[in-house]
C-alpha positions as a Markdown table, in Angstrom:
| # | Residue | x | y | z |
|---|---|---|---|---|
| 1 | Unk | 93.7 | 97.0 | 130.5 |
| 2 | Unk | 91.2 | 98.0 | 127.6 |
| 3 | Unk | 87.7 | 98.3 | 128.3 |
| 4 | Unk | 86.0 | 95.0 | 128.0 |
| 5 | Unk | 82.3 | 95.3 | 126.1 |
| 6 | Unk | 82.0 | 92.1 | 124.5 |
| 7 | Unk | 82.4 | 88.0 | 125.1 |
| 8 | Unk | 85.0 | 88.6 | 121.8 |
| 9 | Unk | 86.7 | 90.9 | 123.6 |
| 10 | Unk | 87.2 | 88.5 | 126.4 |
| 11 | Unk | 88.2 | 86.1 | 124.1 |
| 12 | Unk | 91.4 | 87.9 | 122.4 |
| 13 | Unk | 92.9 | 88.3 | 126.2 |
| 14 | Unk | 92.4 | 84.6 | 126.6 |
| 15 | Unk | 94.2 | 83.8 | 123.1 |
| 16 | Unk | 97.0 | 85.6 | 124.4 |
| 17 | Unk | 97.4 | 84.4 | 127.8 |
| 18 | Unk | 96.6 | 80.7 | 127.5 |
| 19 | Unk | 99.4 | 77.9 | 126.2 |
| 20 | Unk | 97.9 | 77.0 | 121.9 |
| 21 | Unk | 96.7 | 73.7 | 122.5 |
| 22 | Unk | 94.8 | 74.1 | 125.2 |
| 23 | Unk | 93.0 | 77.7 | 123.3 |
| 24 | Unk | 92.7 | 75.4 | 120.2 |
| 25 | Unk | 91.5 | 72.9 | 122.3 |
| 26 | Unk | 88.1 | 75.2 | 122.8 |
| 27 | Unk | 88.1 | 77.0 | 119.2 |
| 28 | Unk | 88.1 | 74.1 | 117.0 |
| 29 | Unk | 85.6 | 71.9 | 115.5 |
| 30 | Unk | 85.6 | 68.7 | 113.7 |
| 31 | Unk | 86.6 | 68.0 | 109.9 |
| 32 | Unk | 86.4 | 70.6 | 108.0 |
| 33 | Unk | 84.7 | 73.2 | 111.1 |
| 34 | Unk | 81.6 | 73.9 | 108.8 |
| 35 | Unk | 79.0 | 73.2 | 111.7 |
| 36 | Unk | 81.5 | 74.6 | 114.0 |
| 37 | Unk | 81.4 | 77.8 | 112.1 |
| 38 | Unk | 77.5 | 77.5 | 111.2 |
| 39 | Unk | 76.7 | 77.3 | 114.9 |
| 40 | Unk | 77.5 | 81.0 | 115.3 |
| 41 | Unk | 76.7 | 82.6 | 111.3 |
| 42 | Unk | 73.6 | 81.5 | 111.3 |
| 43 | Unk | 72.0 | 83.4 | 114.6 |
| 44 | Unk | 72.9 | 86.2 | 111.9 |
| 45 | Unk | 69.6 | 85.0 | 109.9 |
| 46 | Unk | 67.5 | 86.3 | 112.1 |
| 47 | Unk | 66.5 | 89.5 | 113.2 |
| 48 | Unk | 64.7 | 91.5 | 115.8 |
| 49 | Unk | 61.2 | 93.3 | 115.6 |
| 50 | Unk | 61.8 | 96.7 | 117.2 |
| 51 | Unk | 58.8 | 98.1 | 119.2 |
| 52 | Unk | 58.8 | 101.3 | 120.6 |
| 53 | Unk | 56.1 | 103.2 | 123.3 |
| 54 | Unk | 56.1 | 100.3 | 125.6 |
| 55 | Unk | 56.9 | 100.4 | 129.4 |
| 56 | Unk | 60.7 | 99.0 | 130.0 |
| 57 | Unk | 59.9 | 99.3 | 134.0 |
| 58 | Unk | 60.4 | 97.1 | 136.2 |
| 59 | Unk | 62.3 | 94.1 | 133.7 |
| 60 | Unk | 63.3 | 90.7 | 134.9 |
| 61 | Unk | 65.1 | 87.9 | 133.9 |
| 62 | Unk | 65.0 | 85.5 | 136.5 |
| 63 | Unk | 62.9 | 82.2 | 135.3 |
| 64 | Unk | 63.4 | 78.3 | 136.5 |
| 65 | Unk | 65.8 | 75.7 | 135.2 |
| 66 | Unk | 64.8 | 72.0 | 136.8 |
| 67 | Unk | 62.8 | 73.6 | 138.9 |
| 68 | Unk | 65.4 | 76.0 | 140.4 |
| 69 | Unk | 65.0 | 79.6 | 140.8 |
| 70 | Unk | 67.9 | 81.5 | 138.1 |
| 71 | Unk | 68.5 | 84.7 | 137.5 |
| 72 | Unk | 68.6 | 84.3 | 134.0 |
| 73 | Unk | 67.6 | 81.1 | 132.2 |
| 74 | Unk | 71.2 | 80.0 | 131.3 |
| 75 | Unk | 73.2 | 77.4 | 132.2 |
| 76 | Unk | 77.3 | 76.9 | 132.1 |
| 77 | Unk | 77.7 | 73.8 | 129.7 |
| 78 | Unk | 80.1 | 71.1 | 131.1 |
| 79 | Unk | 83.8 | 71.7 | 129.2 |
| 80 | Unk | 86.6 | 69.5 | 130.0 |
| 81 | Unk | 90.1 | 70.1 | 130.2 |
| 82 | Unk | 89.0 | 73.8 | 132.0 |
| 83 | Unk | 91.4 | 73.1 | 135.1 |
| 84 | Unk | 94.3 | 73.3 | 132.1 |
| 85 | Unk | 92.4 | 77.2 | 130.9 |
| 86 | Unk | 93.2 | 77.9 | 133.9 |
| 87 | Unk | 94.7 | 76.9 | 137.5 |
| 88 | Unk | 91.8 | 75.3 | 139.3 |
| 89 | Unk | 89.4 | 76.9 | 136.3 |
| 90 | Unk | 86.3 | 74.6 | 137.6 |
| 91 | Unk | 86.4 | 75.8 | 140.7 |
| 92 | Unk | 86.6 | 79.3 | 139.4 |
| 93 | Unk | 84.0 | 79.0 | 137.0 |
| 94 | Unk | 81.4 | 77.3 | 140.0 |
| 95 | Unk | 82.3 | 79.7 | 142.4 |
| 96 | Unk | 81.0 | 82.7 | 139.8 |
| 97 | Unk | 77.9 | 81.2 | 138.0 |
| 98 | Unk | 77.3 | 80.5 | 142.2 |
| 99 | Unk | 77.1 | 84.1 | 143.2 |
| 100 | Unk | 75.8 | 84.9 | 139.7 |
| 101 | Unk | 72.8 | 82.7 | 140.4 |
| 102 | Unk | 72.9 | 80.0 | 137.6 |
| 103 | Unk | 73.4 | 76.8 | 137.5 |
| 104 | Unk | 77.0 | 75.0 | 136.8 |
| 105 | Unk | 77.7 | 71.4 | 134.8 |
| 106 | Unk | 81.2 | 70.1 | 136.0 |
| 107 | Unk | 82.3 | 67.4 | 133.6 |
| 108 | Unk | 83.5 | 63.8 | 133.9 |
| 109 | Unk | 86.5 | 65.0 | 132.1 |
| 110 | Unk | 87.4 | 68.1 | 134.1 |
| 111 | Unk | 90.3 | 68.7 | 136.1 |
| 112 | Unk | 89.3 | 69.2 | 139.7 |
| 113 | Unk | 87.4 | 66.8 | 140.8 |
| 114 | Unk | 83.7 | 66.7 | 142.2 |
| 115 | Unk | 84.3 | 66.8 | 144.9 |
| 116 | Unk | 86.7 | 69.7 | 145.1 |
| 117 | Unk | 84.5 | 71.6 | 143.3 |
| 118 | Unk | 81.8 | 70.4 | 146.0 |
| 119 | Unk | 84.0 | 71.8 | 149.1 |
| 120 | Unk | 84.6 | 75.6 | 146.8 |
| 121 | Unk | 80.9 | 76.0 | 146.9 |
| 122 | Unk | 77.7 | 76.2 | 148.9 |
| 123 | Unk | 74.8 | 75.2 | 146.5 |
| 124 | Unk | 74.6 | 72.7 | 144.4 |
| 125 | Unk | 75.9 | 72.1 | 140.9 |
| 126 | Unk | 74.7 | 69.5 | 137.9 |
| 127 | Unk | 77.5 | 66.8 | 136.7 |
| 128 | Unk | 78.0 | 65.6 | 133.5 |
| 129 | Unk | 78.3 | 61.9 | 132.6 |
| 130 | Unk | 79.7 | 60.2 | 129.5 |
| 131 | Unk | 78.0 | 56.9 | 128.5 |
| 132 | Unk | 80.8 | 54.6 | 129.5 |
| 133 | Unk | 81.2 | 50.4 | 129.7 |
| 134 | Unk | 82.1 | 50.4 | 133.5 |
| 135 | Unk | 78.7 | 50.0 | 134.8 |
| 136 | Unk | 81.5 | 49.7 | 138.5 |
| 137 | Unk | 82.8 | 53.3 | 137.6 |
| 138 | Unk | 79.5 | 54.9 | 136.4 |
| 139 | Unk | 77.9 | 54.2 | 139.9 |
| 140 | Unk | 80.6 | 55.2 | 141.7 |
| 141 | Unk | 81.0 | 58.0 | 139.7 |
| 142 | Unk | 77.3 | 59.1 | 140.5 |
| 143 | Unk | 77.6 | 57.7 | 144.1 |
| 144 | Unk | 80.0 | 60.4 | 144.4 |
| 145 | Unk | 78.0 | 63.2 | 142.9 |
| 146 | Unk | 74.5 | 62.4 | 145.1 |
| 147 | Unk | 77.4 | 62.7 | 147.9 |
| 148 | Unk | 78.5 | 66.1 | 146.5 |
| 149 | Unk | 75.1 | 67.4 | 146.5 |
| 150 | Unk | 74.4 | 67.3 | 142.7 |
| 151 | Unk | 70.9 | 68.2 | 141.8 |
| 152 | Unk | 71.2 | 66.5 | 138.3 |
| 153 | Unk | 73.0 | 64.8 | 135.9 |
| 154 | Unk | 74.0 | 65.7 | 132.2 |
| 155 | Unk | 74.3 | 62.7 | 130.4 |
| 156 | Unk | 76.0 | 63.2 | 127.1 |
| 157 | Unk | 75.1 | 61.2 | 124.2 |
| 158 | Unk | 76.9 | 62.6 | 121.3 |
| 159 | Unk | 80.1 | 61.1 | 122.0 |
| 160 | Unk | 80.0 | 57.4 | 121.7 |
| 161 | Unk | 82.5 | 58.0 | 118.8 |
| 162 | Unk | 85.1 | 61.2 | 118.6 |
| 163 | Unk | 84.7 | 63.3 | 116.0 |
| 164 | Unk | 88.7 | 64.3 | 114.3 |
| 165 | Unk | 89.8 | 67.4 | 115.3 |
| 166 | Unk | 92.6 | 68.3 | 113.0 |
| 167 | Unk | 93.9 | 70.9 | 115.9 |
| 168 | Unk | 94.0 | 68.4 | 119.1 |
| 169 | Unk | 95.8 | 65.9 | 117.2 |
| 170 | Unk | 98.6 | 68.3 | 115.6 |
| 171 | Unk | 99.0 | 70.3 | 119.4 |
| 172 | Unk | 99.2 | 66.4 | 120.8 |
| 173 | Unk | 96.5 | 67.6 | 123.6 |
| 174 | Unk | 97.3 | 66.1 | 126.7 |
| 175 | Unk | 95.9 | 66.8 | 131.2 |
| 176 | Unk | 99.2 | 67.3 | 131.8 |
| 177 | Unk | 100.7 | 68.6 | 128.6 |
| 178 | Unk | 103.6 | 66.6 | 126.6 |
| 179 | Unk | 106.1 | 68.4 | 126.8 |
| 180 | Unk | 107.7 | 68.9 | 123.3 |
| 181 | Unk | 109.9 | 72.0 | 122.3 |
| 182 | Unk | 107.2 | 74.1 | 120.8 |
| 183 | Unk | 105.1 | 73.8 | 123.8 |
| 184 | Unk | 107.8 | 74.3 | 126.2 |
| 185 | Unk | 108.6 | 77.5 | 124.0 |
| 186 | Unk | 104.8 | 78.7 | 124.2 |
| 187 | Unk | 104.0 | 78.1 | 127.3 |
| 188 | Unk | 107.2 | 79.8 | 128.6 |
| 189 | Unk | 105.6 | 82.9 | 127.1 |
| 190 | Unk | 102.1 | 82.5 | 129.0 |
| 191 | Unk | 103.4 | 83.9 | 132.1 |
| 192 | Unk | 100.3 | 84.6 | 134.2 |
| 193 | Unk | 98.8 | 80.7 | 133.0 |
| 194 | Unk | 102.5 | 78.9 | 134.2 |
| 195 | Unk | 102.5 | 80.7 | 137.5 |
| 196 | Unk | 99.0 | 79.8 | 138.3 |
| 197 | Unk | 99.9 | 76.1 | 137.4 |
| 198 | Unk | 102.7 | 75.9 | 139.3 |
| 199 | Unk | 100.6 | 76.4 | 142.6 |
| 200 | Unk | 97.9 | 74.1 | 142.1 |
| 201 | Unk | 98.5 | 70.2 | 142.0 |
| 202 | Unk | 95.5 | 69.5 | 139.9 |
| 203 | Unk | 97.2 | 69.0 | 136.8 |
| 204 | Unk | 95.0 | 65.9 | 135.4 |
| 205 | Unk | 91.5 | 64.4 | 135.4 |
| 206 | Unk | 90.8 | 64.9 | 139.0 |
| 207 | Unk | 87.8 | 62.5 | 138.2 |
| 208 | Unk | 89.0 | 59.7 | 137.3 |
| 209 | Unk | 92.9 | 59.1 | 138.1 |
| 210 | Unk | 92.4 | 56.8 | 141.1 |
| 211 | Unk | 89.1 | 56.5 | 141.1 |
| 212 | Unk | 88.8 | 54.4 | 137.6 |
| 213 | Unk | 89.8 | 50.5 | 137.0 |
| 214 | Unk | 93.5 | 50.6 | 136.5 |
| 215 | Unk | 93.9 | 54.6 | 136.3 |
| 216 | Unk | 96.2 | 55.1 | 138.8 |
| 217 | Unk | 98.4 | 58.0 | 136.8 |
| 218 | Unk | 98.2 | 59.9 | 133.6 |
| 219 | Unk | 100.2 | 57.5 | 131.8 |
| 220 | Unk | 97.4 | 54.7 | 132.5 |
| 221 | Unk | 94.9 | 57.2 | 131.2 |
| 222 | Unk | 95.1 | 57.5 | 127.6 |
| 223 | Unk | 94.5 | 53.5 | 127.1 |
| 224 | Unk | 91.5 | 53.9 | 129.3 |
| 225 | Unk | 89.7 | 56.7 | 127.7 |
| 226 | Unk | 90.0 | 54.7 | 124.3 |
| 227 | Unk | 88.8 | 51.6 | 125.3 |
| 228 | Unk | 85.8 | 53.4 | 128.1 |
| 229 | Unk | 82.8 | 54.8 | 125.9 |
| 230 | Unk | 80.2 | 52.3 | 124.8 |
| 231 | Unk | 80.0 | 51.8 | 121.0 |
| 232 | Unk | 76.8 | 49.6 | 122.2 |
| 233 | Unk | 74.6 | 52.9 | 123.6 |
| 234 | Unk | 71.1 | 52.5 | 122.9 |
| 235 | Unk | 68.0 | 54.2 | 124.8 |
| 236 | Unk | 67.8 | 50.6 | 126.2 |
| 237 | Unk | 71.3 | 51.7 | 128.1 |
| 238 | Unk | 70.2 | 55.3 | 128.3 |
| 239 | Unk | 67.2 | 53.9 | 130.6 |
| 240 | Unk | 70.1 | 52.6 | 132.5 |
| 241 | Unk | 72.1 | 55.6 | 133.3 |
| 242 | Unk | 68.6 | 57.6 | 134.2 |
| 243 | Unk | 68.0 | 54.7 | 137.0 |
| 244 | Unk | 71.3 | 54.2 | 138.2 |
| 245 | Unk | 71.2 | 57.8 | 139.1 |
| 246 | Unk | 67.5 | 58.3 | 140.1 |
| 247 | Unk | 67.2 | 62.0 | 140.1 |
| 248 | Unk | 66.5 | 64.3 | 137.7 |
| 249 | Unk | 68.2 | 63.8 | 134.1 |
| 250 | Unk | 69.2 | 66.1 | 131.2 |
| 251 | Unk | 69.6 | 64.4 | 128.2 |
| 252 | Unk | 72.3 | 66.5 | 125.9 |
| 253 | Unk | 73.1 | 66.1 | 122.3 |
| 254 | Unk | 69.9 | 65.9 | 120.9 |
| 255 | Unk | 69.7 | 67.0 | 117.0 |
| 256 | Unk | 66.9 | 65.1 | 115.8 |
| 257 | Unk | 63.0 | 65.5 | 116.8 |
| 258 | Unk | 63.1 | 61.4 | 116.8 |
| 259 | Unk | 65.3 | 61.6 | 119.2 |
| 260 | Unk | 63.7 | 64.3 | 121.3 |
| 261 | Unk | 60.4 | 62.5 | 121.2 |
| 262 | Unk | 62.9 | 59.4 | 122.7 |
| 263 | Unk | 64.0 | 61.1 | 125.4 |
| 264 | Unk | 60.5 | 62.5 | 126.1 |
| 265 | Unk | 59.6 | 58.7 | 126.3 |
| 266 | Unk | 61.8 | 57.7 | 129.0 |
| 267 | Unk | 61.0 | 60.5 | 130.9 |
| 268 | Unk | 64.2 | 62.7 | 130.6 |
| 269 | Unk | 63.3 | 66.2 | 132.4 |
| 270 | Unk | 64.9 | 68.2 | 130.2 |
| 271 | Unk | 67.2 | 67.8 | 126.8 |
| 272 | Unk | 69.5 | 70.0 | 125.3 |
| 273 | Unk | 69.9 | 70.8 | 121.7 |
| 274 | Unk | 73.3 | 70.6 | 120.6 |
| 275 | Unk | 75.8 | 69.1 | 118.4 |
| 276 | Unk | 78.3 | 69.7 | 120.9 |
| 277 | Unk | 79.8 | 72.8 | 119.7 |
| 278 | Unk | 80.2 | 71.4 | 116.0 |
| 279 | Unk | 82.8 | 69.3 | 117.5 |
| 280 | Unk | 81.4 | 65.8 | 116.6 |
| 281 | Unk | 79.5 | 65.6 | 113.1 |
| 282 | Unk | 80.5 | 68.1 | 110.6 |
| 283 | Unk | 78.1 | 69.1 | 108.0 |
| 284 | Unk | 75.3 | 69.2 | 110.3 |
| 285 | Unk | 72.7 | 71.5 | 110.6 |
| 286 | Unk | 73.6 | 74.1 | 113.1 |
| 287 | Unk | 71.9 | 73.5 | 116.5 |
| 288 | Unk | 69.7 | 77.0 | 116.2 |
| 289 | Unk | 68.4 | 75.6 | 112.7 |
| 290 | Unk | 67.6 | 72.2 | 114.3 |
| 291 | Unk | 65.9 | 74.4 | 117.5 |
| 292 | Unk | 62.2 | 74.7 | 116.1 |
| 293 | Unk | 61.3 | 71.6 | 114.5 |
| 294 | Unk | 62.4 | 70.1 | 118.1 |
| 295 | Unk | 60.4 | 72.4 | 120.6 |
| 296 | Unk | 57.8 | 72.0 | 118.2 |
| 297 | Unk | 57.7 | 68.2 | 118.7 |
| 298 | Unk | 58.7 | 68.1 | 122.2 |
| 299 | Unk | 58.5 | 71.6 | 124.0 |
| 300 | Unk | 55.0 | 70.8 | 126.0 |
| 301 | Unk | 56.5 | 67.8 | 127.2 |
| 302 | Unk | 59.5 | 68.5 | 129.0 |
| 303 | Unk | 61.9 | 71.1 | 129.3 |
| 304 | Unk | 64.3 | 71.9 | 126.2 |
| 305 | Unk | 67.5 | 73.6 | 126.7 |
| 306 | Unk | 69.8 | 75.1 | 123.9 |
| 307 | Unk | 73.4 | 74.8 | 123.5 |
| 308 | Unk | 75.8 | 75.3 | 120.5 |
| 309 | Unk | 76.9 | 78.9 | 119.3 |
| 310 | Unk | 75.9 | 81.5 | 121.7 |
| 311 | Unk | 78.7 | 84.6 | 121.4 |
| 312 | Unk | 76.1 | 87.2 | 123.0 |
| 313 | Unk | 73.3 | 87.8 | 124.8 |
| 314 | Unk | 70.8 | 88.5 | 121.6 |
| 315 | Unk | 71.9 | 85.0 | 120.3 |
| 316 | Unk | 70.9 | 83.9 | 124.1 |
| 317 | Unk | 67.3 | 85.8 | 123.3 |
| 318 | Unk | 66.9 | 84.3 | 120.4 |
| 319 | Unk | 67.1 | 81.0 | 121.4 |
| 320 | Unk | 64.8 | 81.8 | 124.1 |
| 321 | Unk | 62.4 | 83.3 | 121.8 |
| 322 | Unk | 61.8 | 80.1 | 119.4 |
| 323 | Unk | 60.9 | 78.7 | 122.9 |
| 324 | Unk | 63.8 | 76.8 | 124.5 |
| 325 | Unk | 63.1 | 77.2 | 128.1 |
| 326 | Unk | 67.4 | 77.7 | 129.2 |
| 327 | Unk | 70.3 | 78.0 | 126.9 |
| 328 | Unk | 73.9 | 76.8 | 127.9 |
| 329 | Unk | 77.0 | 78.4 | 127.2 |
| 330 | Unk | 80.2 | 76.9 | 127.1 |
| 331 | Unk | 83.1 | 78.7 | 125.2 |
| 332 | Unk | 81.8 | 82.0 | 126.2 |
| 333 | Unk | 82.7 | 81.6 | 129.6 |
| 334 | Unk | 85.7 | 79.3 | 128.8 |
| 335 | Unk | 87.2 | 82.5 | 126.9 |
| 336 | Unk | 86.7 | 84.4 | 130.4 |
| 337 | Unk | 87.8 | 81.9 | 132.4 |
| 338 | Unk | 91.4 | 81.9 | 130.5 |
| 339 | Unk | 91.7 | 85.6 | 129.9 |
| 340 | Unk | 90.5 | 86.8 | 133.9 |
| 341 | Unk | 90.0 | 83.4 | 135.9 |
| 342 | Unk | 86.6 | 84.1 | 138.3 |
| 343 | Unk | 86.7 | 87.1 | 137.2 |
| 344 | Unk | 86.3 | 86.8 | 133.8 |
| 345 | Unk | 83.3 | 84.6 | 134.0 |
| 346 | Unk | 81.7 | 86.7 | 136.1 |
| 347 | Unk | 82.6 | 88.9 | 133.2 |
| 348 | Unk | 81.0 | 86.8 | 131.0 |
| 349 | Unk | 78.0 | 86.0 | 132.5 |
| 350 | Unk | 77.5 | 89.7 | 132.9 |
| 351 | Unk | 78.1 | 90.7 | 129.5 |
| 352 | Unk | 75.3 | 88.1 | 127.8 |
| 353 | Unk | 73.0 | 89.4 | 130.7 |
| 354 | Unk | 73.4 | 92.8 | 129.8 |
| 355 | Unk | 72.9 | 92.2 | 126.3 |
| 356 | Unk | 69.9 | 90.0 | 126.9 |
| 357 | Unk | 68.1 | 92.4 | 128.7 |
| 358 | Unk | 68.8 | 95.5 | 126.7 |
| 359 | Unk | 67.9 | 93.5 | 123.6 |
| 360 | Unk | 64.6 | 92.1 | 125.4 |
| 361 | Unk | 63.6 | 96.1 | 126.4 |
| 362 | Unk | 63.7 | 97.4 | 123.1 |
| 363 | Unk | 62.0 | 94.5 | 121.8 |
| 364 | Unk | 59.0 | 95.7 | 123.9 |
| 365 | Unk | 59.0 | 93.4 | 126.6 |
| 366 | Unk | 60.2 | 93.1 | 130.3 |
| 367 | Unk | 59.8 | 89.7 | 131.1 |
| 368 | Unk | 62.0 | 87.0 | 129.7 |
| 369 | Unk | 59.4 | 84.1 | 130.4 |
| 370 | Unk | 56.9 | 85.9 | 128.0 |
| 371 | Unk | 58.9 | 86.4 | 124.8 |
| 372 | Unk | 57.9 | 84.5 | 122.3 |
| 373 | Unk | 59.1 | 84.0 | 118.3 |
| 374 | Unk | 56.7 | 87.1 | 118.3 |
| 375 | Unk | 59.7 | 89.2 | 118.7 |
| 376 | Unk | 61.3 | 87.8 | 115.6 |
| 377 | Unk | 62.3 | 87.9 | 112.1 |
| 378 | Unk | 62.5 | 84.5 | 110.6 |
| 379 | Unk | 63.4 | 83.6 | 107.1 |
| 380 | Unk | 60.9 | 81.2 | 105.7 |
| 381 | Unk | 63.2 | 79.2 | 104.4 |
| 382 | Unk | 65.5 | 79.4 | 107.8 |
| 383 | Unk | 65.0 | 75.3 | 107.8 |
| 384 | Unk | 64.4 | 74.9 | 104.6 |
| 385 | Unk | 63.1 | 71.9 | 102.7 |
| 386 | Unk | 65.7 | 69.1 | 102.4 |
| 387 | Unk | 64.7 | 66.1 | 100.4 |
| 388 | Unk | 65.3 | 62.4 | 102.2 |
């Protein structure tokens, strides 16, 4: 196997060894993919201040997330659909941001289900949570996940509508997938991905086939998950969710200061910046653009996470640097997860934490929770003025 140096290089094994729809499933955007694409081209605005002279001794990393000790202020964003990257992928990906010491966000739409991801590990994890209707579900849902030992819930609020994804529709994407001709014909030629599915019986959404009103099968599912968001969300429901669950709260999907001083209102502990990969609204500002103007509004209130973009540790430091306290990454280790299973997320996570802390060093410091937008090079205009 080649040497593997870089999250990109991670992420042509994965294109090879993974069935289309599901790697289009992760590398595709909404509309026209110019957020999706902006997400990543625009960390390439900003640059570094080299210093040189300074003691590189005796560097850390490790900061808090929620209170937690990390190794690195980074998070695994909640992905769905990762039990189909990869035979039991949650339970791979858990098991090495575990032993990697950060913190892992299983989703509501994953494939193993909380509670097997609960009995692969020995600390706990944060779950995500869509805003759905069933008020029954939602708190058995979260009944389950105080069970599992969940220190906090993600609840996602970008999502009350699906962006189009030209991709997912074409491919037909489908926990498990339709079989049609062409699929049969690709998947027949991801060898290592078929085995590994053929010895696992997680196949569909492990969270909510039996455990949902009428979900009994994947056949029942696809009529449930069109009818199960709430068109109706309002902070008014958002206070909701935070109660029913009583514990500590990320709020994620927040692109607007508005809406960050909203969540700092109801007393969210963290939020994260995102526009969920550039998978929702198109033609949005990228989530690193939106970044200052929301710590600025928000960061001495609570904590602010950033998600959206990250290919490498720099673009991890950079984020840091404008002042979010944690970033999140999810197709970084997605494209590990795919190409090496645990493995390659361990991979992953060792290849951003590398670059972070090489980057951080010859930036003159050796602590991550002092840098500052000190250490950076932005364009003035980086925001820019936009008329109302």
């Amino acid at each position: 196997m080649a040497v593997i140096t870089c999250i990109d290089d991670l992420k042509k094994i994965y294109q090879r060894r993974v069935p289309k729809m599901f790697y289009d499933y992760c590398e595709t955007g909404s509309w026209s993919e110019q957020t999706f694409h902006e997400n990543t081209s625009d960390f390439n605005s900003i640059y570094f201040r080299q210093r040189v002279a300074v003691d590189m001794t005796n560097r850390t990393t490790q900061s808090t997330l929620l209170g937690e000790p990390v190794s690195v202020p980074m998070a695994l964003s909640p992905v769905g659909l990762t039990g189909m990257q990869h035979a039991d992928g949650e339970i791979h990906a858990a098991r090495a941001a575990e032993k990697f010491g950060v913190p892992f966000t299983l989703s509501t739409l994953s494939i193993c289900s909380i509670e097997d991801v609960a009995a692969a590990t020995s600390k706990p994890f944060w779950f995500q949570v869509y805003t759905l209707k069933d008020d029954d579900f939602m708190e058995r849902l979260m009944a389950r996940a105080r069970k599992a030992g969940c220190s906090a819930i993600v609840i996602t609020l970008d999502l009350q509508v699906q962006g189009q994804r030209h991709k997912d529709l074409k491919n037909g994407l489908s926990a498990p997938p339709k079989l049609t001709l062409s699929s049969i014909a690709d998947m027949m030629t991801k060898v290592s991905w078929g085995l590994g599915m053929l010895q696992t019986k997680r196949r569909t959404f492990g969270n909510v086939v039996g455990h949902a009103k009428g979900v009994t099968d994947p056949g029942s599912l696809s009529s449930w998950t069109a009818e199960a968001f709430d068109h109706a969300l309002d902070w008014d429901r958002v206070k909701e969710l935070m109660d029913m669950w009583g514990g500590k709260v990320v709020l994620k999907g927040i692109m607007d200061p508005e809406d960050a001083r909203r969540a700092a209102d109801l007393g969210a502990d963290a939020i994260v910046v995102s526009n969920h990969g550039g998978r929702q609204l198109d033609c949005a500002l990228s989530a690193i653009r939106m970044l200052p103007e929301i710590i600025d509004a928000v960061g001495e209130r609570m904590e602010v996470y950033f998600d959206s973009g990250i290919r490498s540790g720099q673009d991890a430091l950079k984020a840091l640097a404008m002042g979010a306290d944690g970033v999140m990454i999810g197709r970084s280790w997605v494209y590990g997860l795919g190409a090496m299973g645990e493995a390659g997320v361990t991979k992953a996570l060792e290849i951003l934490h590398k670059e972070l802390d090489t980057t951080m060093a010859l930036c003159g410091h050796r602590d991550i929770n002092q840098v500052d937008r000190q250490i950076l090079r932005i364009p003035a205009d980086f925001q820019g003025q936009w008329a109302d």
